[in-house]
C-alpha positions as CSV (number, residue, x, y, z in Angstrom):
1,X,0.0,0.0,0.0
2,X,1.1,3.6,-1.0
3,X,0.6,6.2,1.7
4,X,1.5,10.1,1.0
5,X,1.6,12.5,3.3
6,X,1.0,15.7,1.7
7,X,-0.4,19.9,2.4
8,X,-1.2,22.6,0.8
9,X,1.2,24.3,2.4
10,X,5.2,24.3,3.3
11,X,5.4,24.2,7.5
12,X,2.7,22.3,8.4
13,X,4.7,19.4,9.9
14,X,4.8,16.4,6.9
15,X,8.6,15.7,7.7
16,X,8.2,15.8,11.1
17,X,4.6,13.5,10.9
18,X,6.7,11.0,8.0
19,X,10.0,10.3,10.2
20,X,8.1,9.8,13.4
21,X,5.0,7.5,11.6
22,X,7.9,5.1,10.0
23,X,9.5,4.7,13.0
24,X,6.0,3.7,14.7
25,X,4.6,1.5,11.9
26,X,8.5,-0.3,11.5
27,X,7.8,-1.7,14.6
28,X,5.2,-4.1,12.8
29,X,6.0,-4.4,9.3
30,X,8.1,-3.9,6.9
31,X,8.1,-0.3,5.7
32,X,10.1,2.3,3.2
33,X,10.0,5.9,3.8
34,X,10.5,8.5,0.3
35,X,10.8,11.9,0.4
36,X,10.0,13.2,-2.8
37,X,10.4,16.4,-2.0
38,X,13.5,16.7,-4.1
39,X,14.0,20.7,-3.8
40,X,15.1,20.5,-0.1
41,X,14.6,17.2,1.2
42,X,14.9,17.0,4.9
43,X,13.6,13.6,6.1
44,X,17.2,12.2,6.1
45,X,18.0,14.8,9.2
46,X,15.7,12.8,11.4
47,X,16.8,9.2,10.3
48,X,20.4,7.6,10.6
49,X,21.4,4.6,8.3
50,X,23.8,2.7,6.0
51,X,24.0,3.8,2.5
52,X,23.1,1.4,0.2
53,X,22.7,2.7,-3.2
54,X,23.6,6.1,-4.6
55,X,22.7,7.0,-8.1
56,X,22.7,10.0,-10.5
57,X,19.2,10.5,-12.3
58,X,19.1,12.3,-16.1
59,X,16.8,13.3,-17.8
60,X,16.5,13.5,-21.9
61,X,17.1,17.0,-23.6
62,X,17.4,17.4,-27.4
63,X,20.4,18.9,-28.6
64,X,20.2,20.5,-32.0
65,X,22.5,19.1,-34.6
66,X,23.5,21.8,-37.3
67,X,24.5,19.7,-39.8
68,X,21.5,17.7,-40.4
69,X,18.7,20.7,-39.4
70,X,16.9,22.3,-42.5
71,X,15.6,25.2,-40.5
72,X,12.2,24.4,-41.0
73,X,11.0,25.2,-38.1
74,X,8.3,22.1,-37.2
75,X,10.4,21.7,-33.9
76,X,8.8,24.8,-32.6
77,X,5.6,24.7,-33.8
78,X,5.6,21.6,-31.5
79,X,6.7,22.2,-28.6
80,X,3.8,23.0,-26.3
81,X,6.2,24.1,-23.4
82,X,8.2,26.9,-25.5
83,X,11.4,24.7,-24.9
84,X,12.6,25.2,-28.5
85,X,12.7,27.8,-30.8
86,X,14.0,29.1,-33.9
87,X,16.1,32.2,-34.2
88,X,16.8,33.2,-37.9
89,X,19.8,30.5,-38.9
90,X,19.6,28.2,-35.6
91,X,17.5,26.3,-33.7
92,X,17.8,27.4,-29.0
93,X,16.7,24.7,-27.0
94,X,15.8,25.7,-23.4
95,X,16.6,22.5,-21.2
96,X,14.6,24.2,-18.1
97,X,11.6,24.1,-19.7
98,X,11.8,20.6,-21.6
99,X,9.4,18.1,-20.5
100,X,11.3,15.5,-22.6
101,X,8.0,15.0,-24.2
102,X,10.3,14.0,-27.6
103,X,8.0,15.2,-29.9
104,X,10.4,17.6,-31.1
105,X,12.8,14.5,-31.8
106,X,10.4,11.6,-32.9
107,X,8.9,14.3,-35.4
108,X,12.3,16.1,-36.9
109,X,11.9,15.5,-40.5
110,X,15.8,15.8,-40.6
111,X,16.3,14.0,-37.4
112,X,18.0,16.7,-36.0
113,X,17.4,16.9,-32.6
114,X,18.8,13.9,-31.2
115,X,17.7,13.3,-27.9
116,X,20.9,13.4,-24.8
117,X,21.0,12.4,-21.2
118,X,21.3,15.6,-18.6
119,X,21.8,15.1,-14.7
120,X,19.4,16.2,-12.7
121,X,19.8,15.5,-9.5
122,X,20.8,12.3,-7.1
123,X,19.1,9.0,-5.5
124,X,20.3,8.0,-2.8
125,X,19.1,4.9,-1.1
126,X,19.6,4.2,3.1
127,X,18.9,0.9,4.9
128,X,18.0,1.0,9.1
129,X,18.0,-1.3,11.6
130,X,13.9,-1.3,11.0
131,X,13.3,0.3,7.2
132,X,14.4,1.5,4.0
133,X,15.1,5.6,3.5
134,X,15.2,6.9,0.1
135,X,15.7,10.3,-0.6
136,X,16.1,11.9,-4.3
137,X,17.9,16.0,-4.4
138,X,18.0,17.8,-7.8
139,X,20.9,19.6,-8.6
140,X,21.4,23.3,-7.7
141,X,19.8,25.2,-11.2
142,X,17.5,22.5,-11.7
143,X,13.9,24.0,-12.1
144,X,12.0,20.6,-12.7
145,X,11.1,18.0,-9.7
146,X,8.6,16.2,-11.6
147,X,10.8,14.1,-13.7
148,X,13.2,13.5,-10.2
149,X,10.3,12.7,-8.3
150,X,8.8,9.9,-11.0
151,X,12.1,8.5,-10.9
152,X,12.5,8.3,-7.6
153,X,9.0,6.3,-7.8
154,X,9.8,3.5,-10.4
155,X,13.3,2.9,-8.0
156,X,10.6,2.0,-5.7
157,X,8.4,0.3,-7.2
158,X,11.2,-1.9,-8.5
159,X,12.8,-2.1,-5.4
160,X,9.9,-3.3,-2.9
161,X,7.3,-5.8,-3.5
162,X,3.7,-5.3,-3.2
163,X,3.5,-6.4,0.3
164,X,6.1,-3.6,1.8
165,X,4.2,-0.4,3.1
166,X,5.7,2.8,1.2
167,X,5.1,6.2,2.9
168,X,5.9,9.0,0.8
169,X,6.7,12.3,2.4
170,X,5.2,15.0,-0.7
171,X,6.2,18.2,-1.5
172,X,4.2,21.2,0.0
173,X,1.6,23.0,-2.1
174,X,-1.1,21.5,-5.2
175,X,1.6,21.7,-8.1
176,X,2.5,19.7,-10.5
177,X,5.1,17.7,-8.0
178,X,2.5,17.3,-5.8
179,X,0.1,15.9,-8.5
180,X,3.1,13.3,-9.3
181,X,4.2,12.3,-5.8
182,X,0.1,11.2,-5.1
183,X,-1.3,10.2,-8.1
184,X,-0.4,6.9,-7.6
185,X,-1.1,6.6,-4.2
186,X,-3.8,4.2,-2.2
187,X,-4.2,7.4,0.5
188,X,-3.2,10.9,0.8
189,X,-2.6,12.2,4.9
190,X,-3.3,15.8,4.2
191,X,-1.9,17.8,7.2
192,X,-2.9,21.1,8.3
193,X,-2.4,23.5,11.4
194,X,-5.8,25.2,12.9
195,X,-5.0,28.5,11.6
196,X,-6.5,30.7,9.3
197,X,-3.7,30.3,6.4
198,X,-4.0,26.6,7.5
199,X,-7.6,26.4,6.5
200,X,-7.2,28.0,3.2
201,X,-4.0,26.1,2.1
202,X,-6.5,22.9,3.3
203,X,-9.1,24.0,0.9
204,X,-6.6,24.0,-2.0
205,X,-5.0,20.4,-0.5
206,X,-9.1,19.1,-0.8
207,X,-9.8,20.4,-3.9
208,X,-6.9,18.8,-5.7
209,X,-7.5,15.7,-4.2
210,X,-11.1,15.5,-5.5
211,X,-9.8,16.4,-8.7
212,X,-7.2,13.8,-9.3
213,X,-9.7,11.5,-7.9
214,X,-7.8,10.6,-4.6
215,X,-9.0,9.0,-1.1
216,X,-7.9,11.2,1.7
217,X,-8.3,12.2,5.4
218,X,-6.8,15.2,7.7
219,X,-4.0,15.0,10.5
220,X,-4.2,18.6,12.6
221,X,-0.8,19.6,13.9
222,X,-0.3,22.2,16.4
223,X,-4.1,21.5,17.7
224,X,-4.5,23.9,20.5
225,X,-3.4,27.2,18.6
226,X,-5.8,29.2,16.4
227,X,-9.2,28.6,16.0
228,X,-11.6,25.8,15.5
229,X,-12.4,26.6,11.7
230,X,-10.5,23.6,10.4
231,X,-12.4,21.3,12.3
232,X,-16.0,23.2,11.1
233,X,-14.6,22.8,7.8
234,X,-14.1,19.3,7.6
235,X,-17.4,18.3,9.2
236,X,-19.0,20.0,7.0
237,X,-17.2,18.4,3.9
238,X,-17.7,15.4,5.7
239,X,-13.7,15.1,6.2
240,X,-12.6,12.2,8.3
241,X,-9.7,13.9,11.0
242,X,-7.7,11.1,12.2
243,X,-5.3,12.5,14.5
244,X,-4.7,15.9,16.2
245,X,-1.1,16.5,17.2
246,X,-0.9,18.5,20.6
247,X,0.9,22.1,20.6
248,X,3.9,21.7,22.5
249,X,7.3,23.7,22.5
250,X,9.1,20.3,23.4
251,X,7.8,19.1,19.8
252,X,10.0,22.3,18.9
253,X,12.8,21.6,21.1
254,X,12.8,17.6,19.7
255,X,12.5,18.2,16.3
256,X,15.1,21.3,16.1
257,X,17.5,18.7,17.7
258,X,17.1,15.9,15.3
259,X,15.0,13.6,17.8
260,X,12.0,11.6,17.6
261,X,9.0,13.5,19.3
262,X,6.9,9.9,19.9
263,X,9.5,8.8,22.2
264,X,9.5,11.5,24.4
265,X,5.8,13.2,24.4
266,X,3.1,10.7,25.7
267,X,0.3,12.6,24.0
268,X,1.7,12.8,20.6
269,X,2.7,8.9,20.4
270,X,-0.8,8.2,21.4
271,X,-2.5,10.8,18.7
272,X,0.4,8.5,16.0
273,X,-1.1,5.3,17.2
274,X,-4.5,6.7,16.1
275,X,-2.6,7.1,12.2
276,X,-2.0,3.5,12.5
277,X,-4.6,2.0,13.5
278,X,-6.1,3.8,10.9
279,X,-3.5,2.8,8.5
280,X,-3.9,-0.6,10.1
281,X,-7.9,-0.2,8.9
282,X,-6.9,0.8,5.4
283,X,-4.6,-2.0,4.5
284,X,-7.5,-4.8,5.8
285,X,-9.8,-3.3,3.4
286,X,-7.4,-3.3,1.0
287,X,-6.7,-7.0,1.0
């Protein structure tokens, strides 16, 4: 089963909800932990292990061969992204905005744009004494996750079999990394804080979620602070909340040093135990 944790918003607590569930649910079963949030992965701070596999991801980028080009100009008029264009006696490919689509190569009537390997970022693949960690970085300049993050993906897919529970720790916001870290996900965790930015990045979470179709539920982190509008919300929507994490400055303290906050906070381990035995619920029905 494929679980992502996800929010509309950066801050609301997925890294610290991802490294403390795995942890929790390790003690059960076996379980790999991916952050796809390739721009600034963090996950790896909480969680120490061996490195197994390290691998540099490409993507494909046509490079415009002179010789062979005839200058007429079909390259552009298919590119739907404006990667390619044609400038009086040459043809400027922009590799930031390539979706390596290869329509521009497949359709070349002089095969001129041959399509070449670019690195764009790193895998990198950890082993603990209880689960697997894999985190995936792009390269500083690098203005495209998606293509990172759907690698990252098929390494796991071909990595773990059917029966090993993968938790994904998403990227913030409702972007197009955030469509391709959950759309192939059983369940999306949505968390949220009770505040009045909270609630309105929640709205955009939902919405996106019904949109692509997706089975979700709502953690509340920092319960205590703010209002009660989040909650109003989601019983109106008739949104299941499955946990609400207690406010606490030792949460703070923990997490800023690199510890696990179950371990030491009696009422946030037993608001995670509520995560899975809900997880617990999902994967019965699932079978």
């Amino acid at each position: 089963m494929k679980i992502a944790i996800a929010s509309g918003k950066g801050g609301t607590g997925k890294t610290t909800l991802s490294t403390n569930l795995v942890h929790l649910l390790s003690q059960t079963r076996k379980i790999v932990l991916t952050d796809l949030d390739v721009e600034e992965p963090n996950s790896g701070l909480f969680i120490q292990g061996e490195l197994k596999t390290q691998q540099e991801k490409f993507k494909m980028i046509p490079q415009w061969d002179q010789e062979k080009c005839t200058l007429c100009g079909k390259c552009q008029e298919l590119c739907n992204f404006h990667s390619i264009i044609k400038l009086l006696n040459r043809i400027v490919v922009f590799p930031e905005l390539c979706h390596s689509c290869y329509a521009c190569s497949e359709l070349c009537p002089a095969d001129a744009l041959p399509m070449i390997p670019q690195k764009m970022g790193e895998l990198k693949h950890f082993v603990t004494l209880s689960f697997d960690f894999i985190e995936s970085k792009l390269d500083i300049g690098q203005e495209q996750a998606v293509p990172l993050i759907a690698q990252t993906l098929e390494y796991v897919d071909a990595q773990f079999d059917p029966q090993t529970l993968k938790l994904f720790d998403c990227p913030p916001g409702t972007s197009c990394p955030v469509i391709e870290a959950t759309k192939e996900a059983d369940f999306v965790i949505l968390i949220t804080e009770p505040t009045p930015f909270g609630l309105h990045d929640l709205k955009l979470a939902v919405e996106t979620m019904r949109e692509i179709g997706k089975e979700f539920a709502v953690v509340i982190n920092r319960y205590g602070i703010g209002n009660s509008d989040v909650e109003l919300y989601c019983n109106e929507e008739n949104i299941e909340i499955i946990s609400r994490l207690p406010n606490d400055r030792r949460i703070a303290e923990l997490y800023s040093e690199g510890n696990h906050v179950y371990k030491e906070i009696p009422e946030f381990e037993k608001e995670l135990r509520k995560i899975v035995n809900f997880i617990d619920h999902l994967q019965k029905g699932s079978h």
